[in-house]
Z-matrix of the N, CA and C atoms (Angstrom, degrees):
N
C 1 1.444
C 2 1.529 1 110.99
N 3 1.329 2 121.37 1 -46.01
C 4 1.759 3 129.46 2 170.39
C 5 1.143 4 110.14 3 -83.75
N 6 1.070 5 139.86 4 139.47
C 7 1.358 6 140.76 5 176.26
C 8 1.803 7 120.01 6 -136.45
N 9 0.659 8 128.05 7 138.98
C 10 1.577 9 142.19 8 -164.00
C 11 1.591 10 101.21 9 -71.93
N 12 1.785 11 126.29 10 109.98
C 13 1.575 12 105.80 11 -162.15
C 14 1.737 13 107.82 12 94.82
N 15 1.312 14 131.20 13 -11.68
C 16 1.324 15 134.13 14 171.89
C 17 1.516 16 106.57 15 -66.04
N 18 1.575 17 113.17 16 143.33
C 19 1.533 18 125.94 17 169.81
C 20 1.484 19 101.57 18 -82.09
N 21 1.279 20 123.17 19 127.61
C 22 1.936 21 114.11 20 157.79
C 23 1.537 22 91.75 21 -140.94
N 24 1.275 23 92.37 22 -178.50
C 25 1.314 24 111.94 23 -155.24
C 26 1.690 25 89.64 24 -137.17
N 27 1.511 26 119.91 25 126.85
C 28 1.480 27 127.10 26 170.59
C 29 1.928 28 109.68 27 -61.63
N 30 0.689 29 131.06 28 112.07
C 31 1.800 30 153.57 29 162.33
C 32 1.513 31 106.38 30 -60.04
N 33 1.841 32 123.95 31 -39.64
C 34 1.196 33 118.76 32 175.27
C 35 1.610 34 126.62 33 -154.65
N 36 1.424 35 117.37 34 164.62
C 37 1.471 36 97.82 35 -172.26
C 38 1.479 37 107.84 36 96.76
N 39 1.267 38 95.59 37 161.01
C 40 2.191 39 110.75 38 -174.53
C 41 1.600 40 103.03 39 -56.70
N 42 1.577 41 112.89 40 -19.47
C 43 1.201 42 104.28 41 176.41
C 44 1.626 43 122.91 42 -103.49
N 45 1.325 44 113.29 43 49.01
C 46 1.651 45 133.54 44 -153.56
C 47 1.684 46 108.13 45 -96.53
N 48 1.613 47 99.36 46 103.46
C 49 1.406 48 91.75 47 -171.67
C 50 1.869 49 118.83 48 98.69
N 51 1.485 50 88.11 49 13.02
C 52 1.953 51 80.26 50 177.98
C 53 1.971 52 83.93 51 -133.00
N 54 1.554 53 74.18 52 161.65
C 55 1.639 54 101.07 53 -174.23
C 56 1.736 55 113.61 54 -58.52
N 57 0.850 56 130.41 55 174.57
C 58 1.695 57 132.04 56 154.80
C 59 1.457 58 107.15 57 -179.60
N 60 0.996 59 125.39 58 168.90
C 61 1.519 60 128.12 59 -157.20
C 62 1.691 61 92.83 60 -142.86
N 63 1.369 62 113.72 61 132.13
C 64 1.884 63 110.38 62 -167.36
C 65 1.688 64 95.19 63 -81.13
N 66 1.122 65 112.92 64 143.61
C 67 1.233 66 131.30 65 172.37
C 68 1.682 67 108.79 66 -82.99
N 69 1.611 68 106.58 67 -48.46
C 70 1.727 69 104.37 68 -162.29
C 71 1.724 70 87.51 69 -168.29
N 72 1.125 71 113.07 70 179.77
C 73 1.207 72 108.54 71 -151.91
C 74 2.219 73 91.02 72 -157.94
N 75 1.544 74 108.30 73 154.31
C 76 1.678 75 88.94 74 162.47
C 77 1.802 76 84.87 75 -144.17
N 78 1.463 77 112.83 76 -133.78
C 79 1.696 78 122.07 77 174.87
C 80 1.321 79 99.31 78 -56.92
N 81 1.062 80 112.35 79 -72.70
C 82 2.017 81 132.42 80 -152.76
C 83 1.643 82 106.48 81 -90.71
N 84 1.138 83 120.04 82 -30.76
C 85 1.243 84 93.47 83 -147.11
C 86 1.847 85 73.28 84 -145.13
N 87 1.646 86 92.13 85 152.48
C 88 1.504 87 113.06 86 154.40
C 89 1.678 88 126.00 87 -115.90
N 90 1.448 89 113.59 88 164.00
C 91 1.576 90 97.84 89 -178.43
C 92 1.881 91 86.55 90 -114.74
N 93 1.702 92 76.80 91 174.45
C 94 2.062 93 83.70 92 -149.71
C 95 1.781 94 82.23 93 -154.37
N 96 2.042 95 89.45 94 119.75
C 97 1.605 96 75.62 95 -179.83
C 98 1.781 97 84.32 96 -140.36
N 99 1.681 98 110.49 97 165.67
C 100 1.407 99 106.29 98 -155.58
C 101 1.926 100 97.17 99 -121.18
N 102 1.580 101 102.36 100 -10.32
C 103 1.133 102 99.53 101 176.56
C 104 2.163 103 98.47 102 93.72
N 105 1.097 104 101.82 103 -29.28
C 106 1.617 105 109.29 104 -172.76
C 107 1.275 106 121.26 105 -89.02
N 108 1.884 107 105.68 106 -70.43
C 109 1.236 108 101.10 107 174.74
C 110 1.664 109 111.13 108 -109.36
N 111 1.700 110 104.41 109 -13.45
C 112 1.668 111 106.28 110 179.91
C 113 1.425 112 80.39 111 -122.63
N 114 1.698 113 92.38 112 111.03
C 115 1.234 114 120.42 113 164.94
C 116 1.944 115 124.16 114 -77.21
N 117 0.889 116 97.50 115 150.53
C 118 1.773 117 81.73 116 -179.43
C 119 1.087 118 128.24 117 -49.92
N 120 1.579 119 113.66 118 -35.00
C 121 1.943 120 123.55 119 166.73
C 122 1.526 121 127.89 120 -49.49
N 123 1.934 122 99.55 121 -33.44
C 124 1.011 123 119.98 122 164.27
C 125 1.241 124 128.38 123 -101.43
N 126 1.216 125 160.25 124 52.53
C 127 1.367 126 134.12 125 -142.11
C 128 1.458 127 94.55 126 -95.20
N 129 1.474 128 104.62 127 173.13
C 130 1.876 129 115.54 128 -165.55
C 131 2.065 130 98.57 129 -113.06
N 132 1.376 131 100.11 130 115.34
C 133 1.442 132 132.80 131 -178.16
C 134 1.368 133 100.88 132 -56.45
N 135 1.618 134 134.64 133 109.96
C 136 1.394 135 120.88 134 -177.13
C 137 1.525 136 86.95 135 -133.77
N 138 1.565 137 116.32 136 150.89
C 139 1.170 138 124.14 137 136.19
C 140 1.310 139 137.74 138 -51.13
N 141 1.639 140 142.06 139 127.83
C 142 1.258 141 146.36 140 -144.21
C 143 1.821 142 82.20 141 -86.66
N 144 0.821 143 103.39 142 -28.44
C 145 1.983 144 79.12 143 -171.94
C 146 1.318 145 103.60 144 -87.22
N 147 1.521 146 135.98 145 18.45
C 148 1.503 147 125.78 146 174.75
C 149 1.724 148 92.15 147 -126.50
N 150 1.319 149 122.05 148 39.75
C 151 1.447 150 124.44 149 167.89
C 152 1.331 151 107.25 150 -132.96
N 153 1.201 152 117.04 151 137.65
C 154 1.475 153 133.87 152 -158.69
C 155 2.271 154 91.26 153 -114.50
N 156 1.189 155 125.70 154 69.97
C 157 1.396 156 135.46 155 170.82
C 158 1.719 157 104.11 156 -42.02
N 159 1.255 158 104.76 157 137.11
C 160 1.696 159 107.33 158 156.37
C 161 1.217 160 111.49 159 -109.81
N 162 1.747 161 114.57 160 -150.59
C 163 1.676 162 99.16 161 170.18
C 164 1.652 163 94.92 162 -123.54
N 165 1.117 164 118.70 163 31.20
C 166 1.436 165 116.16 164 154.15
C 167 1.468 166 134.10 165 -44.00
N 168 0.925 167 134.69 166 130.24
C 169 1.501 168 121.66 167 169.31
C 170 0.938 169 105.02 168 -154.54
N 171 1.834 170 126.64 169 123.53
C 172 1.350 171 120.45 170 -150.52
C 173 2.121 172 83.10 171 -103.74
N 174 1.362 173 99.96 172 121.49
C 175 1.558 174 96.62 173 171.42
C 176 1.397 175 120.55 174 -68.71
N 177 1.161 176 138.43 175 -18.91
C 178 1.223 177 114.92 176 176.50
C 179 1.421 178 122.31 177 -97.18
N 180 1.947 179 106.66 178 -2.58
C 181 1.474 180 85.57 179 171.39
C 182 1.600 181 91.13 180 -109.95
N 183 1.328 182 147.94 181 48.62
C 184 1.095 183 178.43 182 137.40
C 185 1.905 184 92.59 183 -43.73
N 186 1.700 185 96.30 184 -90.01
C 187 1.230 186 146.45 185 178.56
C 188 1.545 187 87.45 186 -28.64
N 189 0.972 188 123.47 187 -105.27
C 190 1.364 189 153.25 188 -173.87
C 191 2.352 190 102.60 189 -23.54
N 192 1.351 191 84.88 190 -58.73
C 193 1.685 192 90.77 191 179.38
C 194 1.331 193 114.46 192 -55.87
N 195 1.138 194 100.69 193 -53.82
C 196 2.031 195 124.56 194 173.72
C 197 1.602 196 106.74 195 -48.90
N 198 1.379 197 107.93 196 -52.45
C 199 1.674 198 104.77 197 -162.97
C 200 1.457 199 103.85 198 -104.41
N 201 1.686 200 129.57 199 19.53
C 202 1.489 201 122.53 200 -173.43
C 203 1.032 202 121.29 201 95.23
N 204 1.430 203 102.38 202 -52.85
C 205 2.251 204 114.56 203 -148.64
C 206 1.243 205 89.78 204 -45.39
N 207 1.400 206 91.54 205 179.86
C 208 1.256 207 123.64 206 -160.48
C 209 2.100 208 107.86 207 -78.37
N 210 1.379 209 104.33 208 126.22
C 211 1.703 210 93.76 209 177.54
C 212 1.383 211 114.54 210 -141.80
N 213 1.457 212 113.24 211 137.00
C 214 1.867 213 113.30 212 -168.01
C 215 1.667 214 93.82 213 -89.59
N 216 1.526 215 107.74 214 172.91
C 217 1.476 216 115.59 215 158.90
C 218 1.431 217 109.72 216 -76.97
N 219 1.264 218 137.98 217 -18.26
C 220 1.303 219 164.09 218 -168.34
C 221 1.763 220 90.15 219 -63.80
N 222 1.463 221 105.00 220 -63.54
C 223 1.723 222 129.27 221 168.97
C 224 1.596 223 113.22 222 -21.22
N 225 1.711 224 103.08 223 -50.21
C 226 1.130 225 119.43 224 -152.83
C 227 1.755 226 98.68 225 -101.54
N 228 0.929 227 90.51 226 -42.20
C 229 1.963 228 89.96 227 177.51
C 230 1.645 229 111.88 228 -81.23
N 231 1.466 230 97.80 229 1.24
C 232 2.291 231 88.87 230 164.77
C 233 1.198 232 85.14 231 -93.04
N 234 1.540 233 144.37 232 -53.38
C 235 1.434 234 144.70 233 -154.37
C 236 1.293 235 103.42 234 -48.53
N 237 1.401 236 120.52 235 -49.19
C 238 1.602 237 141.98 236 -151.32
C 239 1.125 238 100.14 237 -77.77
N 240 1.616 239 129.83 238 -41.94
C 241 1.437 240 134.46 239 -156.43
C 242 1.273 241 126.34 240 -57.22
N 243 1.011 242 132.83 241 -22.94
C 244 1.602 243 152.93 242 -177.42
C 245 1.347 244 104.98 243 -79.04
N 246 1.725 245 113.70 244 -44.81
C 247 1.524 246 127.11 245 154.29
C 248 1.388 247 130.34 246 -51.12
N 249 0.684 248 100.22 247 -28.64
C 250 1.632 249 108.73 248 -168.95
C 251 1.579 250 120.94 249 -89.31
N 252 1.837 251 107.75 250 6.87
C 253 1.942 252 107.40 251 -156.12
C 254 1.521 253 89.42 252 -100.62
């Protein structure tokens, strides 16, 4: 159902209504980084029931999370952009 490279959308909190793309995921909680202010070093700790999931899944930063390589926040804010108007 979560997937590494997924579009969601925050449901609650100062960050209510903006894009983020899940970084990694465990039981409870996913990490959610926007490339802006949750940088990949940091990503922002949310509970799965205050994330609003689409069926987006951007494949190449999919690709990239899954197999290591190398990925900028830069990565994450072209992904986001379409999100963000």
């Amino acid at each position: 159902m979560y997937q590494k490279g997924q579009v969601v959308f925050s449901k609650s909190g100062r960050d209510k209504g903006l894009p983020f793309i899940i970084k990694d995921e465990d039981e409870n909680y996913v990490y959610l980084v926007d490339g802006d202010l949750r940088k990949l070093e940091k990503p922002k700790k949310k509970k799965k029931i205050h994330i609003q999931i689409t069926k987006y899944v951007d494949k190449t930063i999919n690709r990239k999370l899954c197999g290591g390589e190398y990925l900028l926040d830069a990565d994450i804010r072209k992904a986001l952009a379409e999100y963000r108007k």
